[in-house]
Structures are given as C-alpha cells and as structure tokens.
N, C-alpha and C positions, 0 to 999 in steps of 0.2 A: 652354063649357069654359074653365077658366080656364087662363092661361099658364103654364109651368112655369116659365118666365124674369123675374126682377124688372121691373120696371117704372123708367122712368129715377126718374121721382120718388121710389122706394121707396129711392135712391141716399140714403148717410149724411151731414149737416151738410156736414163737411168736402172734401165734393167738389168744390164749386167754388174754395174757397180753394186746394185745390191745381193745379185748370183754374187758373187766374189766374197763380198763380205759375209755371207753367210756360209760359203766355202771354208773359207779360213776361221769362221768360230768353228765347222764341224771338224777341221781338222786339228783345230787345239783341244775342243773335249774329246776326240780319239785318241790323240796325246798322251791327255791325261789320266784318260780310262785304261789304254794301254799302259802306263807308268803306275798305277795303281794293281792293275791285275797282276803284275808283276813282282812291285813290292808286296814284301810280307808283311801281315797285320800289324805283329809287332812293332816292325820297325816305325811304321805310320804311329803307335802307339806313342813309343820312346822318342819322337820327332815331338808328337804335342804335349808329352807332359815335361820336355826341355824348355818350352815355350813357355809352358803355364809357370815354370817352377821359375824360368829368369823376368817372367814378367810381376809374380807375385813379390820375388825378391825387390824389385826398383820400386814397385808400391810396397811395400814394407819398410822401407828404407825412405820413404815419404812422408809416409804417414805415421813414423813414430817420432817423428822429432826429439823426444826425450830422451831415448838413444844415443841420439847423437852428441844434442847437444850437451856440456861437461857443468851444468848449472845443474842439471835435474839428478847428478849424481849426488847424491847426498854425504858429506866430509863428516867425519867424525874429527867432535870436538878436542881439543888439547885439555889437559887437565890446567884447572884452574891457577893462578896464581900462588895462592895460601891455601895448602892443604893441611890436615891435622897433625899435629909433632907425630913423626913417626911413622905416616903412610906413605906406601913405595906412590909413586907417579902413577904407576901400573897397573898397579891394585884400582887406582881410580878411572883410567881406561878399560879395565878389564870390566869393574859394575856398570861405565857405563855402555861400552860395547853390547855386553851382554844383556843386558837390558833393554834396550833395543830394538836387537834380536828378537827377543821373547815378545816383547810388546808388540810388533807387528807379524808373531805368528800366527800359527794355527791355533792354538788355546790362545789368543790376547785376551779373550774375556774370561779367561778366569785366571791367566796371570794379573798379580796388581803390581809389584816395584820387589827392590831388594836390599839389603845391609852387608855389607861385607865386615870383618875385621881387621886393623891397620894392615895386616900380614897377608891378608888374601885367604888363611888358610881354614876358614870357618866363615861361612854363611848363612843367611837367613832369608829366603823368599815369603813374600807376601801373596795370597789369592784371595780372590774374591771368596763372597758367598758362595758361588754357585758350584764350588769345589762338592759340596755336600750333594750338590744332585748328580754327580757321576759316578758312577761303577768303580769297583774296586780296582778293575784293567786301565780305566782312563787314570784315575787318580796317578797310579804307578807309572801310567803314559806321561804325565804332566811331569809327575816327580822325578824321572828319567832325562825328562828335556831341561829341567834346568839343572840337574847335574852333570849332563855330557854339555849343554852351551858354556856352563862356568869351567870347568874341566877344559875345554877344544881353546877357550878364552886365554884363560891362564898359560895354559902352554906354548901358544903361539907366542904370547909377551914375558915368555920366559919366566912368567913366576914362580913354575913348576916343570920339571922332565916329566912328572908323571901324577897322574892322581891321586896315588897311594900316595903324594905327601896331602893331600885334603886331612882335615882331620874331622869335619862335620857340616853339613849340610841340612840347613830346619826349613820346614815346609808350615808357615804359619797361616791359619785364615784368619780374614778380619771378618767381622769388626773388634773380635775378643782377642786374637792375636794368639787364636790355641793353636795350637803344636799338633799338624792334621798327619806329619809325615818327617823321616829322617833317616840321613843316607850316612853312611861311613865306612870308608873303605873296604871292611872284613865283612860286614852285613850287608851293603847295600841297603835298597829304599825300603823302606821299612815302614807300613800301616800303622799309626796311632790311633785307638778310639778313642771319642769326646767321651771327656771325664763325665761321669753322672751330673745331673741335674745340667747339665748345655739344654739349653733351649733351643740354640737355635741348630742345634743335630737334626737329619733328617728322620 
C-alpha cells in the first residue's frame, strides 16, 4: 500500500539550497555565540564604548563648525590710534581685555563697565543695581573677580610682576556711583556700607 506521505526524494530542487543556507546562518551564530562566551564582558564593554567615543568624536567635529572655523574666534581689538597723553598702549588692552572677560561672565549682570588710570595702577569698576540684592559672600565673590581678572590682565601685559604694585581697586554701583566696595593690597576687598539716607540700599 502505498504511503500517503511524500517521500524525502519527492522533496522540490530547492531544498537543499535552502538546508544549506540555513546551515551556514546556524553556524555563524554558533561562531558568534561561541566568540562571545569566551570573551569577557569587559572587553565587549571597552570595544563599544571605543566605538561610541570615536563616533561621537567625528560628529562633534561636525557639528560645531565654530570650532573650527577661525571667524568664530573672536580677535581682540588693537588699541586705538589716539590715546590720552600719557596712557601705556596696555593699560588700554588691559580695560579692554578685562572687560570682556567680566562682561561675558558669570556675574555679567551685575558687572556694568570699568575706568582705569593712565598708569594702570588704580581702578574703578562699575555694577549694576542688583549688586544690592546679593549677600555679603557674593558681593566679595564679585569683588574678588575683578580684582584677580585685572590683576591675571595686567601681568600678562607686563604692566605689573605683581599685584602688590596695584595701589586701589573701587567697586562702584550705579546709578549714584557709591563706593559699594574696595580692594588694596594690605587689606584686600573690603565692604562699604551705603552712607545713610541711600535710598536705593536694600
């Protein structure tokens, strides 16, 4: 009696080509299963974060173009043609370096501008209002950074070897142009209180 079921030979051309094909995927993920049980985690670890870390580098390198390109660095100016009888070059580099600086810091909103003297060696900074709504720690915080930015300024352009030649440093708010703060070598930064009757004291 004959079978009701085909016979393997009665199977179509294409059978083994795909036995085969499917052979050889099970012997590549045995491969790879095997080449994984083997290596250690770590190293599978330190493989992909080489990957992540050289891939993140080429898009970094993409996508800041600013970086790269030498427009987006920003040139500090040359000191003007005509400056006042008697001011070093430097002195004028140095306000407006340091200026700058401060302006695009961390306090830029309560730094306002600055005045140096021909000599470099007495200064005046300007704050805003809002000098009045900080703490006696921020104030000192403020007053500190423009003494070390004019101070790092100046010695870099040689105006000075050392701070101790500074001889005064004024910490004025506007709009009245009081006297909120004052540095000088022996003292250091030094708290002013608004003279009686300031209004605009907090």
């Amino acid at each position: 009696m004959p079978s009701p079921f085909p016979k393997s030979s009665e199977k179509s051309p294409q059978a083994p080509a795909h036995r085969s094909l499917l052979d050889r995927l099970a012997a590549v993920v045995g491969a790879l299963s095997a080449v994984v049980r083997q290596a250690p985690v770590a190293a599978l670890f330190v493989v992909v974060a080489l990957v992540l870390y050289f891939r993140q580098s080429d898009q970094s390198l993409q996508d800041t173009p600013q970086f790269n390109d030498p427009a987006h660095i920003p040139k500090e100016q040359p000191p003007p043609a005509e400056l006042p009888p008697g001011m070093n070059p430097s002195v004028w580099t140095c306000v407006s370096r340091s200026d700058t600086q401060l302006s695009n810091g961390l306090w830029a909103d309560i730094y306002y501008g600055m005045e140096a003297r021909l000599d470099g060696k007495m200064l005046t900074a300007k704050v805003t209002e809002k000098w009045q709504d900080l703490s006696e720690d921020k104030q000192k915080t403020v007053a500190n950074l423009v003494v070390d930015t004019w101070a790092e300024n100046s010695q870099a352009l040689h105006l000075f070897t050392s701070r101790d030649e500074l001889e005064e440093i004024l910490i004025q708010r506007l709009p009245d142009d009081v006297t909120v703060a004052r540095w000088t070598p022996t003292t250091g930064v030094q708290l002013i209180e608004a003279p009686p009757g300031d209004k605009t004291a907090g």
